[in-house]
C-alpha positions in Angstrom: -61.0 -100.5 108.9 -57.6 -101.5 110.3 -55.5 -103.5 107.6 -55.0 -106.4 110.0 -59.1 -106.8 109.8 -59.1 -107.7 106.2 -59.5 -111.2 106.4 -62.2 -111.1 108.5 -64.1 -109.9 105.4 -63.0 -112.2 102.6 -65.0 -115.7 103.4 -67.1 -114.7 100.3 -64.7 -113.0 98.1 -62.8 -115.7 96.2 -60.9 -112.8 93.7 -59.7 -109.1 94.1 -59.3 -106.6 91.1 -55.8 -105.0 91.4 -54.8 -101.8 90.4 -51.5 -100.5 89.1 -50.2 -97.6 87.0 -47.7 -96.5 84.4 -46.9 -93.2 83.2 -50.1 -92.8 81.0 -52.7 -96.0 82.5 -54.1 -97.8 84.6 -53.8 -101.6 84.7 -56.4 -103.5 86.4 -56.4 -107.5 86.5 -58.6 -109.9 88.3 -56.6 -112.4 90.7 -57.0 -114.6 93.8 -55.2 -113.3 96.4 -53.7 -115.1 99.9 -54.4 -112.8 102.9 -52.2 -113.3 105.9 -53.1 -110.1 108.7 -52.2 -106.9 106.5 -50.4 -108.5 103.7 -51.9 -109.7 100.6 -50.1 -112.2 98.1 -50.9 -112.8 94.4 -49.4 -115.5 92.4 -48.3 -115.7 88.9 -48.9 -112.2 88.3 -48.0 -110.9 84.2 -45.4 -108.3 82.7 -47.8 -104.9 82.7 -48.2 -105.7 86.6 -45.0 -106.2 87.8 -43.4 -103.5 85.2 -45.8 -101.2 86.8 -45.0 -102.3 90.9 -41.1 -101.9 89.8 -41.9 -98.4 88.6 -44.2 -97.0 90.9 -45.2 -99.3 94.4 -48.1 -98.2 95.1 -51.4 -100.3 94.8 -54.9 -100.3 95.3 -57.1 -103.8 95.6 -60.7 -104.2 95.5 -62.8 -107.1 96.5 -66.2 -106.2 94.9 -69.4 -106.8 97.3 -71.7 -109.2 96.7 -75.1 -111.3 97.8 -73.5 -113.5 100.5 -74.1 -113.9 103.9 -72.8 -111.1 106.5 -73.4 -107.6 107.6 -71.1 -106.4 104.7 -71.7 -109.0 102.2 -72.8 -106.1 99.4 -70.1 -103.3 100.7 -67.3 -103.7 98.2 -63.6 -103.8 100.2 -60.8 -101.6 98.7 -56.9 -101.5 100.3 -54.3 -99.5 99.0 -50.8 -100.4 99.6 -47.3 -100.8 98.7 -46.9 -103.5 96.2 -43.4 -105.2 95.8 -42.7 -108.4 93.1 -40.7 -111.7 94.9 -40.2 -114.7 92.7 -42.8 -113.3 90.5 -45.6 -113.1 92.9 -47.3 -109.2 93.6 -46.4 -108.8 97.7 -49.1 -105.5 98.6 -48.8 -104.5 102.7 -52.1 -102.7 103.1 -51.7 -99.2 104.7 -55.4 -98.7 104.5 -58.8 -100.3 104.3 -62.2 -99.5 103.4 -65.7 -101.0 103.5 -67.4 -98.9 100.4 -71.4 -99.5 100.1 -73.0 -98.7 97.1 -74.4 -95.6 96.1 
């Protein structure tokens, strides 16, 4: 999926897990993004998150599926990207995009 398609695909998906790392974990919080073409833009975002985005940028986000309406209501929707902090808020430029159905 190209990046620039991702809002297309979020009418139904009100919050997005985001992953980040450390040097020994994985950090994983639940937030409501803003989606402008291949750019995603979480508010108020904690310490662990944006320790981890200073250390190492990269990030994934997924928007699990769900029951709604659409040809890819139940596929979940996971980006990785490059995550930057600006005036506290978690900046991710997705490089990449993928619908994921279940198994």
């Amino acid at each position: 999926m190209e990046p620039a398609a991702i809002a297309d695909q979020l009418a139904d998906r009100p919050y997005a897990f985001v992953l980040t790392t450390s040097d020994d974990r994985v950090h994983v919080v639940s937030l409501r993004p803003r989606v402008s073409a291949d750019t995603v833009v979480f508010g108020s975002v904690g310490r662990s998150t944006t320790t981890d985005v200073e250390r190492n940028p990269q990030v994934t986000v997924v928007w699990p599926g769900g029951a709604g309406p659409g040809e890819h209501a139940a596929y979940s929707l996971i980006a990785d990207g490059r995550g930057e902090i600006r005036a506290g808020e978690l900046v991710v430029v997705i490089d990449r995009a993928v619908l994921h159905r279940p198994a």
